[in-house]
VMD Tcl script that builds the backbone (N, CA, C; Angstrom):
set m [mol new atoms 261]
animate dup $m
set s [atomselect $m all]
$s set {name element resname resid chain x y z} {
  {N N UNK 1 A -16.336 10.327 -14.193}
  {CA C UNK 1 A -15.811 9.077 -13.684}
  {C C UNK 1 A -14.912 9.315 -12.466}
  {N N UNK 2 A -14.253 10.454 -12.729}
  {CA C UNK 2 A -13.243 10.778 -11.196}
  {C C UNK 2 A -14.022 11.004 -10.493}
  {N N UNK 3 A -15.318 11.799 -10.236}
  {CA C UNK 3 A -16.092 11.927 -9.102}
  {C C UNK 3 A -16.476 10.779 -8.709}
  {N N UNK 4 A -16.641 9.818 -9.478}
  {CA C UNK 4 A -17.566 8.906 -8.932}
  {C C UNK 4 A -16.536 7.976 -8.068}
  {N N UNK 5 A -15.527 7.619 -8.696}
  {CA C UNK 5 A -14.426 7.147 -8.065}
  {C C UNK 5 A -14.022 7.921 -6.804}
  {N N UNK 6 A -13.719 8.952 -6.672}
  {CA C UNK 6 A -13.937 9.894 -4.954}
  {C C UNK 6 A -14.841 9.693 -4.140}
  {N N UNK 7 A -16.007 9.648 -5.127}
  {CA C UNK 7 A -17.002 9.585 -3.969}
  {C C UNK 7 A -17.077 8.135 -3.233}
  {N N UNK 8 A -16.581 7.104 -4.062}
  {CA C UNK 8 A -16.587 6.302 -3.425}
  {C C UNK 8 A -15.977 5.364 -2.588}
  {N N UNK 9 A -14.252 6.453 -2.459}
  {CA C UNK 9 A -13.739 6.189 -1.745}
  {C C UNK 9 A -13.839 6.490 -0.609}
  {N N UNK 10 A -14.375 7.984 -0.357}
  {CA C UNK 10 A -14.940 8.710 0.361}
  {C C UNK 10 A -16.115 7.553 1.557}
  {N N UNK 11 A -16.978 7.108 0.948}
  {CA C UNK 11 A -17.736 6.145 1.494}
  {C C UNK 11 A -17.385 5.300 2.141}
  {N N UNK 12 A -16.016 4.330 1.124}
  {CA C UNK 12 A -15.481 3.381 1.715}
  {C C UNK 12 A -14.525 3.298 2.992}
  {N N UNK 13 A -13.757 4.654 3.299}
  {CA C UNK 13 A -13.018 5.003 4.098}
  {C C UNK 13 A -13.895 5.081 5.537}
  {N N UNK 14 A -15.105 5.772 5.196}
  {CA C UNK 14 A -16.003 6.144 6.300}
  {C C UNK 14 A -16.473 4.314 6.857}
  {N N UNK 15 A -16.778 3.167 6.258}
  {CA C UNK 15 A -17.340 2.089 6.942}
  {C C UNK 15 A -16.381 1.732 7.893}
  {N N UNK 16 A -15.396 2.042 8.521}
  {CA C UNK 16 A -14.846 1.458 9.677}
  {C C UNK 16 A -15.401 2.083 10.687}
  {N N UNK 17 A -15.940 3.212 10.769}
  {CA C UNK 17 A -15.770 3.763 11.669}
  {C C UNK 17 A -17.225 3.495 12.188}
  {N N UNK 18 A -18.310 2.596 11.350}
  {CA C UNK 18 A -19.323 2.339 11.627}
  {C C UNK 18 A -19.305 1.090 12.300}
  {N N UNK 19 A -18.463 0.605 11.262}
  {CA C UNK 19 A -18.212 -1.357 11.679}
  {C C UNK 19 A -17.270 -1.747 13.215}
  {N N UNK 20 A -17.260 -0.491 14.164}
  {CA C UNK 20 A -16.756 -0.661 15.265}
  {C C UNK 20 A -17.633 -0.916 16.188}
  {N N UNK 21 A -17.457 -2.041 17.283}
  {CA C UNK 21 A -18.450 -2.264 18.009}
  {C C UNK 21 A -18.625 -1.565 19.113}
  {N N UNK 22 A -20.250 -1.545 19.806}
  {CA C UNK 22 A -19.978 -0.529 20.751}
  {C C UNK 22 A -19.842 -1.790 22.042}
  {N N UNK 23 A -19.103 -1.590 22.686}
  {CA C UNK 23 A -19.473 -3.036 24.061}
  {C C UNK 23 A -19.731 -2.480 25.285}
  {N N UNK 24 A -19.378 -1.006 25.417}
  {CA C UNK 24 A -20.190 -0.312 27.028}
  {C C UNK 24 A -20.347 1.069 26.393}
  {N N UNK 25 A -21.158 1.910 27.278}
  {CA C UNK 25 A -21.678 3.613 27.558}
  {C C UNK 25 A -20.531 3.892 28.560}
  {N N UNK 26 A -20.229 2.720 29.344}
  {CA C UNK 26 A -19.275 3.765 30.440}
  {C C UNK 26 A -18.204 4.212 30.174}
  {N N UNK 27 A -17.903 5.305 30.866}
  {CA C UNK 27 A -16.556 5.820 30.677}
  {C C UNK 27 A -15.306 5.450 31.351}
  {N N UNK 28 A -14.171 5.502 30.358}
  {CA C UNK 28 A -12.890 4.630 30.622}
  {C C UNK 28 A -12.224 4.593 32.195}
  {N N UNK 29 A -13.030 5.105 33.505}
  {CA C UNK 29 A -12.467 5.364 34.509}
  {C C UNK 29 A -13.476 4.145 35.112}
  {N N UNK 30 A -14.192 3.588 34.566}
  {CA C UNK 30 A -15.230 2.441 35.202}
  {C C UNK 30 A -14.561 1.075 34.391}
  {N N UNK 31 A -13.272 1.245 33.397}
  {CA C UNK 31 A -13.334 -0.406 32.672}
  {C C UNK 31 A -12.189 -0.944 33.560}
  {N N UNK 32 A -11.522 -2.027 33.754}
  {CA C UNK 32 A -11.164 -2.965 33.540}
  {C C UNK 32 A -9.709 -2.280 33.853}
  {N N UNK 33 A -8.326 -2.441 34.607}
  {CA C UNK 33 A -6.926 -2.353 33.940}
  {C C UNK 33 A -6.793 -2.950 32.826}
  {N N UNK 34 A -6.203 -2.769 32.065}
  {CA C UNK 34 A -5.512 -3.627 31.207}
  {C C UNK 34 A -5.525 -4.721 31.736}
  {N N UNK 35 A -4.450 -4.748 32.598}
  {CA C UNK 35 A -3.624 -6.315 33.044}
  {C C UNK 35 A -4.614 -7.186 33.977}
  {N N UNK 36 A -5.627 -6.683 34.751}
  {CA C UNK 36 A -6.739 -6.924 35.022}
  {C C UNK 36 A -7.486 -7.849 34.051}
  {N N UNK 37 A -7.730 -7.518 33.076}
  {CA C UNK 37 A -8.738 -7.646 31.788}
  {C C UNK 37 A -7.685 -9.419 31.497}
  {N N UNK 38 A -6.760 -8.851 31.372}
  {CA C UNK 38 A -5.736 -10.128 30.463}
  {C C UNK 38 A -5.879 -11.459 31.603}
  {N N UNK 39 A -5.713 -10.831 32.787}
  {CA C UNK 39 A -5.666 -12.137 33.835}
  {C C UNK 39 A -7.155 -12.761 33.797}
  {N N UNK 40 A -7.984 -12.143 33.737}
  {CA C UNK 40 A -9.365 -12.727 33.394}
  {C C UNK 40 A -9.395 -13.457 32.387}
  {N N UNK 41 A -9.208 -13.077 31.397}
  {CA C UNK 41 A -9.369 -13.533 29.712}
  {C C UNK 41 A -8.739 -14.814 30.022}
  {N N UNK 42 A -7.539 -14.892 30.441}
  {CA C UNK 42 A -6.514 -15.994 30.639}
  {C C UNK 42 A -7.234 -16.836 31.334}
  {N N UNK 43 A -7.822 -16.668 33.126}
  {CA C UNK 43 A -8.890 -17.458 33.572}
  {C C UNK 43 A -9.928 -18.227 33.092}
  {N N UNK 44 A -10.660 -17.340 32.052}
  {CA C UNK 44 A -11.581 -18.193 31.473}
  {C C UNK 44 A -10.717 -19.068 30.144}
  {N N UNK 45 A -10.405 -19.222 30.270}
  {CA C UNK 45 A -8.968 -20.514 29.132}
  {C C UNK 45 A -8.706 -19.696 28.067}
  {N N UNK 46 A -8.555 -18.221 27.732}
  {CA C UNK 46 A -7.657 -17.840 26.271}
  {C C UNK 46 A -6.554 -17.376 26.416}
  {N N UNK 47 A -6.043 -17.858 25.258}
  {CA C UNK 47 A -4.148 -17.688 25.310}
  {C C UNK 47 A -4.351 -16.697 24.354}
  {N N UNK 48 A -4.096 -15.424 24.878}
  {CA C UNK 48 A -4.014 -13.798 24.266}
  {C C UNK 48 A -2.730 -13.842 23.308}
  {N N UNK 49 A -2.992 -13.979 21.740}
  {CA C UNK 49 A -1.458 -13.659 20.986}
  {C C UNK 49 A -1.707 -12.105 21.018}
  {N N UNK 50 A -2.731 -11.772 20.592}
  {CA C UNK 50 A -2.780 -10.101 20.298}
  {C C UNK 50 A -3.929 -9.494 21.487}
  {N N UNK 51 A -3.569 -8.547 21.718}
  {CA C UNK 51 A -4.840 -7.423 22.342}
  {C C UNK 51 A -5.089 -6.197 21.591}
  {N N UNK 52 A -5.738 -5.550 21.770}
  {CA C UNK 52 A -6.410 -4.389 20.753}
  {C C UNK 52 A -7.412 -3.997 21.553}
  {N N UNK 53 A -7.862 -2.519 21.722}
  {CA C UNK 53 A -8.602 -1.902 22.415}
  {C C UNK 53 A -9.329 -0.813 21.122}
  {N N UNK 54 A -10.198 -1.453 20.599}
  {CA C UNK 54 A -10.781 -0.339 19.880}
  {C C UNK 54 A -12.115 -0.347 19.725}
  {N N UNK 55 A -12.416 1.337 19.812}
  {CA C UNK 55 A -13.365 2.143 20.305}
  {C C UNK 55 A -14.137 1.586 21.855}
  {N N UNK 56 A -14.831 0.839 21.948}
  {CA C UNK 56 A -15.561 0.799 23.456}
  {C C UNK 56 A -15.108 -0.569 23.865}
  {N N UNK 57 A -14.461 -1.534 23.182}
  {CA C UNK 57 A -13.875 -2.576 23.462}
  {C C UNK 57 A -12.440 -3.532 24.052}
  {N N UNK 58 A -12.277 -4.241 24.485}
  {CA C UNK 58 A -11.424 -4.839 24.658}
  {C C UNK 58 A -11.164 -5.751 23.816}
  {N N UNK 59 A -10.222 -6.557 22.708}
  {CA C UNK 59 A -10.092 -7.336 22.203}
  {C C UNK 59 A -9.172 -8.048 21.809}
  {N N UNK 60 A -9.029 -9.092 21.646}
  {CA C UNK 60 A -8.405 -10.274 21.612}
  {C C UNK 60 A -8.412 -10.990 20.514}
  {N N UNK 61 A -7.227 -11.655 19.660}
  {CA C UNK 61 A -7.064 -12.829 18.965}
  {C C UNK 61 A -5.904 -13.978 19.753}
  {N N UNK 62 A -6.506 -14.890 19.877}
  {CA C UNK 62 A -5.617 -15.619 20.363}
  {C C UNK 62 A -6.665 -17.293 20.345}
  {N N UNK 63 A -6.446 -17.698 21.107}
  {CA C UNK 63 A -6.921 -19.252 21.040}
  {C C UNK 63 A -7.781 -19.494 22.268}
  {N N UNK 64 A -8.617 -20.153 22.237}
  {CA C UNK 64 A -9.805 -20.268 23.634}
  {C C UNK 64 A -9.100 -21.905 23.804}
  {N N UNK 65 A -10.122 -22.159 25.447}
  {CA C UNK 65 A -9.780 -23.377 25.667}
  {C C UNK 65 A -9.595 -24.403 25.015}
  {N N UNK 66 A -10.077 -24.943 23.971}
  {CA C UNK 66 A -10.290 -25.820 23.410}
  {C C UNK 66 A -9.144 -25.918 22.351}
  {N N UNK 67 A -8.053 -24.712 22.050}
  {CA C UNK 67 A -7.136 -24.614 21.144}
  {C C UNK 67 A -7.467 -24.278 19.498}
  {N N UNK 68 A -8.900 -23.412 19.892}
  {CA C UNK 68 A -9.166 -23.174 18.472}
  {C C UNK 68 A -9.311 -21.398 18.122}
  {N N UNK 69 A -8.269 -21.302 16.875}
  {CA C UNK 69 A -8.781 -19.562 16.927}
  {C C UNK 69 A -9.761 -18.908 17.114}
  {N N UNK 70 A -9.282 -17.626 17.880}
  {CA C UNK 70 A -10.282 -16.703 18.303}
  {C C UNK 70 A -10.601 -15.324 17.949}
  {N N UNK 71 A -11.247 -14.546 17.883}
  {CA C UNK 71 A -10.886 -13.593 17.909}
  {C C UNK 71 A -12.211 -12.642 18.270}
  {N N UNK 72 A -12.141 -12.197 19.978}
  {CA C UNK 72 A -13.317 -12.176 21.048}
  {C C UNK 72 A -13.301 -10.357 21.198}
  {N N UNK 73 A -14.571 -9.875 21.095}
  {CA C UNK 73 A -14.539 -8.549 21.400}
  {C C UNK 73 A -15.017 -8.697 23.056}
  {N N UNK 74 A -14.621 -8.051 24.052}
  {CA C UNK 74 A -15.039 -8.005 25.438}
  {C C UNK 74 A -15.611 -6.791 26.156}
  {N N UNK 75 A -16.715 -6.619 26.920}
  {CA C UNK 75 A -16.816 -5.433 27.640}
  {C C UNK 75 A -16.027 -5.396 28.576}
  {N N UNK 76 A -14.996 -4.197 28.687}
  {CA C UNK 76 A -13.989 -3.578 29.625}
  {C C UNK 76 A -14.249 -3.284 30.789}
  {N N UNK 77 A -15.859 -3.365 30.853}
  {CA C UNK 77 A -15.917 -3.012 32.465}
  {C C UNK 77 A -16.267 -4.437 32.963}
  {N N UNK 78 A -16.676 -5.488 32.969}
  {CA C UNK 78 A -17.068 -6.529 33.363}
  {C C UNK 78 A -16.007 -8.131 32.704}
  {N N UNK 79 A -15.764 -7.777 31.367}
  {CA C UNK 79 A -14.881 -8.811 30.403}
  {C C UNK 79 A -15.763 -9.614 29.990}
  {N N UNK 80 A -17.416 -9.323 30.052}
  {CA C UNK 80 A -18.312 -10.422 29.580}
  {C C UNK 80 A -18.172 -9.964 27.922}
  {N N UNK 81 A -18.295 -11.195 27.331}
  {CA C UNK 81 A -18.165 -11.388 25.542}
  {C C UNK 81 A -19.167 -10.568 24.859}
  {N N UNK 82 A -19.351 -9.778 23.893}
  {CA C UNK 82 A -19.945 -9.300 22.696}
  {C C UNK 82 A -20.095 -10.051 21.855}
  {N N UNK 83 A -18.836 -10.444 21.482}
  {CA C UNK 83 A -19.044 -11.473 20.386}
  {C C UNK 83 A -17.654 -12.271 20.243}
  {N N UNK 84 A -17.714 -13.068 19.966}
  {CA C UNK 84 A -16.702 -14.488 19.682}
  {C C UNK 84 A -16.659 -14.836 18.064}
  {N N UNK 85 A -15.213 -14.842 17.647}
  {CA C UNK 85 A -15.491 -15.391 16.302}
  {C C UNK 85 A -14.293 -16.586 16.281}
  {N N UNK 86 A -14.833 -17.917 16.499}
  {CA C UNK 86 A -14.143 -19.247 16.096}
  {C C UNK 86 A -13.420 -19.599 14.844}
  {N N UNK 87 A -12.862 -19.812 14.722}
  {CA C UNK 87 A -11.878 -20.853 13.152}
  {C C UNK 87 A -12.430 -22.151 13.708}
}
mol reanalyze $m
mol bondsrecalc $m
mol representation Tube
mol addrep $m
């Protein structure tokens, strides 16, 4: 029963590192400044509460134009969307 319980923590620990999105191949000398990235995001109408940069992404929770939660993964070299998740 302890093995099985290891092993399956073992497993469970490992799904993040799958469940990360990929949003470019290029390398970090082709993305985006930071503050670059934010003045865009802001342009197209989102009010950034949080940013987060993880693995090939740029990302964001905060609120889109319309005033409804967000929480947007972005490619860093361009800021075009991956994916959008609405409330």
């Amino acid at each position: 029963m302890k093995n099985l319980i290891f092993a399956t923590a073992i497993v469970l620990s490992a799904v993040p590192a799958f469940a990360k999105k990929n949003c470019t191949d290029q390398p970090k000398d082709k993305w985006m400044k930071e503050a670059d990235f934010k003045k865009k995001a802001e342009e197209l109408g989102y009010k950034i509460n949080k940013f987060k940069q993880p693995g090939s992404c740029y990302e964001i929770y905060g609120t889109n134009k319309e005033g409804k939660k967000v929480e947007v993964y972005f490619n860093p070299v361009d800021a075009s969307i991956v994916k959008e998740e609405i409330d």
